[in-house]
C-alpha positions in Angstrom: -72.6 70.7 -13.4 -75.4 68.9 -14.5 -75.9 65.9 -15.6 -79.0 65.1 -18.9 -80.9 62.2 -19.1 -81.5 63.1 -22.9 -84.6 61.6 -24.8 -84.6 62.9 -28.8 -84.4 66.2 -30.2 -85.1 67.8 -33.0 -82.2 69.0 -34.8 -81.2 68.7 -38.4 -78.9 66.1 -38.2 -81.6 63.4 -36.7 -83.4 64.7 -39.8 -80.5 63.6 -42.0 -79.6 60.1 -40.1 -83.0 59.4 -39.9 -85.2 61.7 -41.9 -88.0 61.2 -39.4 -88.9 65.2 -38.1 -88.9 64.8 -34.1 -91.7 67.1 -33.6 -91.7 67.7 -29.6 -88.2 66.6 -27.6 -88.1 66.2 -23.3 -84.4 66.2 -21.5 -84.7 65.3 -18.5 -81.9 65.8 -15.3 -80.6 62.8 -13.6 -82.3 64.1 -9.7 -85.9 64.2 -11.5 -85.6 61.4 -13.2 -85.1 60.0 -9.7 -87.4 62.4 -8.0 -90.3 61.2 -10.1 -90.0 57.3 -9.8 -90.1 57.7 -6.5 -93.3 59.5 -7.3 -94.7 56.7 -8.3 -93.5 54.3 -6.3 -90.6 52.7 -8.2 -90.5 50.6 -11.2 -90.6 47.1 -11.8 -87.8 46.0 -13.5 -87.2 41.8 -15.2 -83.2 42.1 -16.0 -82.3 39.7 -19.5 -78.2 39.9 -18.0 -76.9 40.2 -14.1 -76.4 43.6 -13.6 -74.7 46.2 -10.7 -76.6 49.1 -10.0 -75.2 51.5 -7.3 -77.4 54.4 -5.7 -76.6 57.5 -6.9 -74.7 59.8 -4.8 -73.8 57.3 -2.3 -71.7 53.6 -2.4 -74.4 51.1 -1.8 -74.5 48.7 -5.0 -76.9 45.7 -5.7 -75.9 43.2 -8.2 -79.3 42.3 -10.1 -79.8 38.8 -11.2 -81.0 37.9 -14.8 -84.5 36.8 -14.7 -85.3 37.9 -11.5 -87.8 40.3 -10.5 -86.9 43.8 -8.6 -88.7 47.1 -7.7 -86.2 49.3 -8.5 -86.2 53.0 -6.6 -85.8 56.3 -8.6 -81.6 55.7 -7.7 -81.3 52.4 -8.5 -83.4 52.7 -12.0 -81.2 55.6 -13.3 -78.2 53.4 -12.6 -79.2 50.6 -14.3 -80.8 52.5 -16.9 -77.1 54.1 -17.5 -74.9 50.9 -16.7 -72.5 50.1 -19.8 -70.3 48.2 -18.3 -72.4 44.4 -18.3 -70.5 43.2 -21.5 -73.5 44.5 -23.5 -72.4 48.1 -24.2 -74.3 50.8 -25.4 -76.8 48.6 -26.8 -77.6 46.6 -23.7 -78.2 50.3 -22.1 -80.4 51.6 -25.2 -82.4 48.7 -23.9 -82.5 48.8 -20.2 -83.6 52.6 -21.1 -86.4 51.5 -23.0 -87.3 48.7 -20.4 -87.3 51.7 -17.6 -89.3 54.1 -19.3 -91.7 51.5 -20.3 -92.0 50.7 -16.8 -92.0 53.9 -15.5 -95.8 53.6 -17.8 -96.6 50.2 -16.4 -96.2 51.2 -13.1 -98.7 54.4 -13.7 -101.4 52.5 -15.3 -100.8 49.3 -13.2 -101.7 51.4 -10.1 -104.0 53.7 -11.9 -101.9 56.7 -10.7 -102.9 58.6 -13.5 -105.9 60.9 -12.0 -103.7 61.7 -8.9 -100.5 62.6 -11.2 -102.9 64.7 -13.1 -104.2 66.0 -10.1 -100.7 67.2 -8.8 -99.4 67.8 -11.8 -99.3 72.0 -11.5 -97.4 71.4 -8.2 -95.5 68.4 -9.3 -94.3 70.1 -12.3 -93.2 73.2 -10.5 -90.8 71.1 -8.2 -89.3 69.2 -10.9 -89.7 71.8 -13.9 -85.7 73.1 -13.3 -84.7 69.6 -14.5 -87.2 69.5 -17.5 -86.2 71.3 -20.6 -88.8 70.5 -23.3 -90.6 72.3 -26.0 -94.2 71.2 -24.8 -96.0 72.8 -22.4 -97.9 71.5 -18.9 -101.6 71.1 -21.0 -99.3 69.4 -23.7 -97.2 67.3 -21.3 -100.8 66.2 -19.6 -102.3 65.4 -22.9 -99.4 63.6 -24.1 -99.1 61.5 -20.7 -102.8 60.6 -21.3 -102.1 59.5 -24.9 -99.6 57.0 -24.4 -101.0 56.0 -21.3 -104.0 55.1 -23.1 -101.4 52.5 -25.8 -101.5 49.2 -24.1 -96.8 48.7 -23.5 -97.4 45.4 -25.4 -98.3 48.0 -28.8 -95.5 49.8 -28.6 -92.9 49.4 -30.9 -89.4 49.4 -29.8 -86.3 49.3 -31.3 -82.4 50.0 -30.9 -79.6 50.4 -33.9 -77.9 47.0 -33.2 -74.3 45.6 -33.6 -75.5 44.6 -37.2 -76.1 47.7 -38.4 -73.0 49.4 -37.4 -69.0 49.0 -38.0 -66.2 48.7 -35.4 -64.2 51.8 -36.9 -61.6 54.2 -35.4 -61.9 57.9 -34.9 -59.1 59.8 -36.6 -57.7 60.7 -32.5 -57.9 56.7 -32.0 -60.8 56.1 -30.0 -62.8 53.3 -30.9 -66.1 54.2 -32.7 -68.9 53.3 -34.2 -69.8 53.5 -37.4 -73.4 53.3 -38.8 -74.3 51.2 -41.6 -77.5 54.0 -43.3 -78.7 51.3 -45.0 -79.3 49.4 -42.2 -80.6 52.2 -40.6 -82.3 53.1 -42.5 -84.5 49.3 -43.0 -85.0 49.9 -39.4 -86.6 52.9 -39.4 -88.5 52.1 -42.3 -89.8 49.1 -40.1 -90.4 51.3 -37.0 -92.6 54.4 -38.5 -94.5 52.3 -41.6 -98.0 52.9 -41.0 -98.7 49.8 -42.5 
């Protein structure tokens, strides 16, 4: 079976939790998430909370210290990107995948990768395209790359549906759930895509 690293989709219920369209969506497979940081040479990662990783596929872990300053390999950046279990939950992870993928762009630009990743790209996306499913094409993917390369990370804007704007509830089978709180939501959202 395979395993999805899943960024956004579009699908009508984002549309009614959010009412922001998604207009273009990337899943990507666990092996090329891996497979392309250690393209590019790994990503530098700062953790805010100590943190085990272990390399995927095998029994090696690392614990990573708060504050401290790693270069994390394609294995070792998927698990921490995935790890839930640092007494942050889900939202600690929502994080740690923002702080990855924001590296993953630092680490590009840092190095000015860009031109050979471009370069490679037709042969680069051919190995890795069986672990891609998105609705944009190589030109698009390119052009997109370029475009948020181009946004300087300490631009973007980042955010995560806290523990305020939810409810500890219970699923009508008994598993513990969260709940959202839309009006919440729906302030942060209004925060994140104002064009103001």
């Amino acid at each position: 079976h395979r395993d999805l690293h899943s960024f956004p989709t579009r699908r009508s219920s984002d549309l009614q939790f959010l009412g922001v369209p998604i207009q273009y969506y990337a899943q990507v497979d666990f092996s090329t998430f891996i497979e392309f940081i250690d393209e590019i040479g790994g990503v530098r990662i700062v953790p805010t909370t100590d943190v085990e990783v272990e390399e995927f596929g095998s029994e090696y872990t690392q614990v990573l210290r708060a504050g401290e300053v790693y270069t994390l390999n394609g294995s070792l950046a998927l698990s921490y990107a995935r790890n839930r279990y640092t007494g942050d939950a889900d939202f600690g992870r929502a994080q740690r995948q923002q702080q990855v993928v924001t590296a993953m762009m630092e680490r590009i630009t840092e190095y000015n990768q860009l031109p050979a990743l471009i370069e490679k790209a037709p042969t680069l996306y051919a190995s890795l395209s069986s672990g891609i499913r998105t609705n944009l094409d190589l030109p698009g993917l390119i052009k997109l790359g370029n475009l948020m390369l181009g946004i300087p990370t300490e631009n973007l804007q980042k955010e995560i549906i806290g523990t305020d704007m939810v409810l500890l509830a219970q699923s009508p089978g008994g598993l513990s759930i969260l709940k959202p709180i839309p009006d919440k939501i729906r302030e942060l959202r209004d925060r994140l895509f104002s064009s103001g």
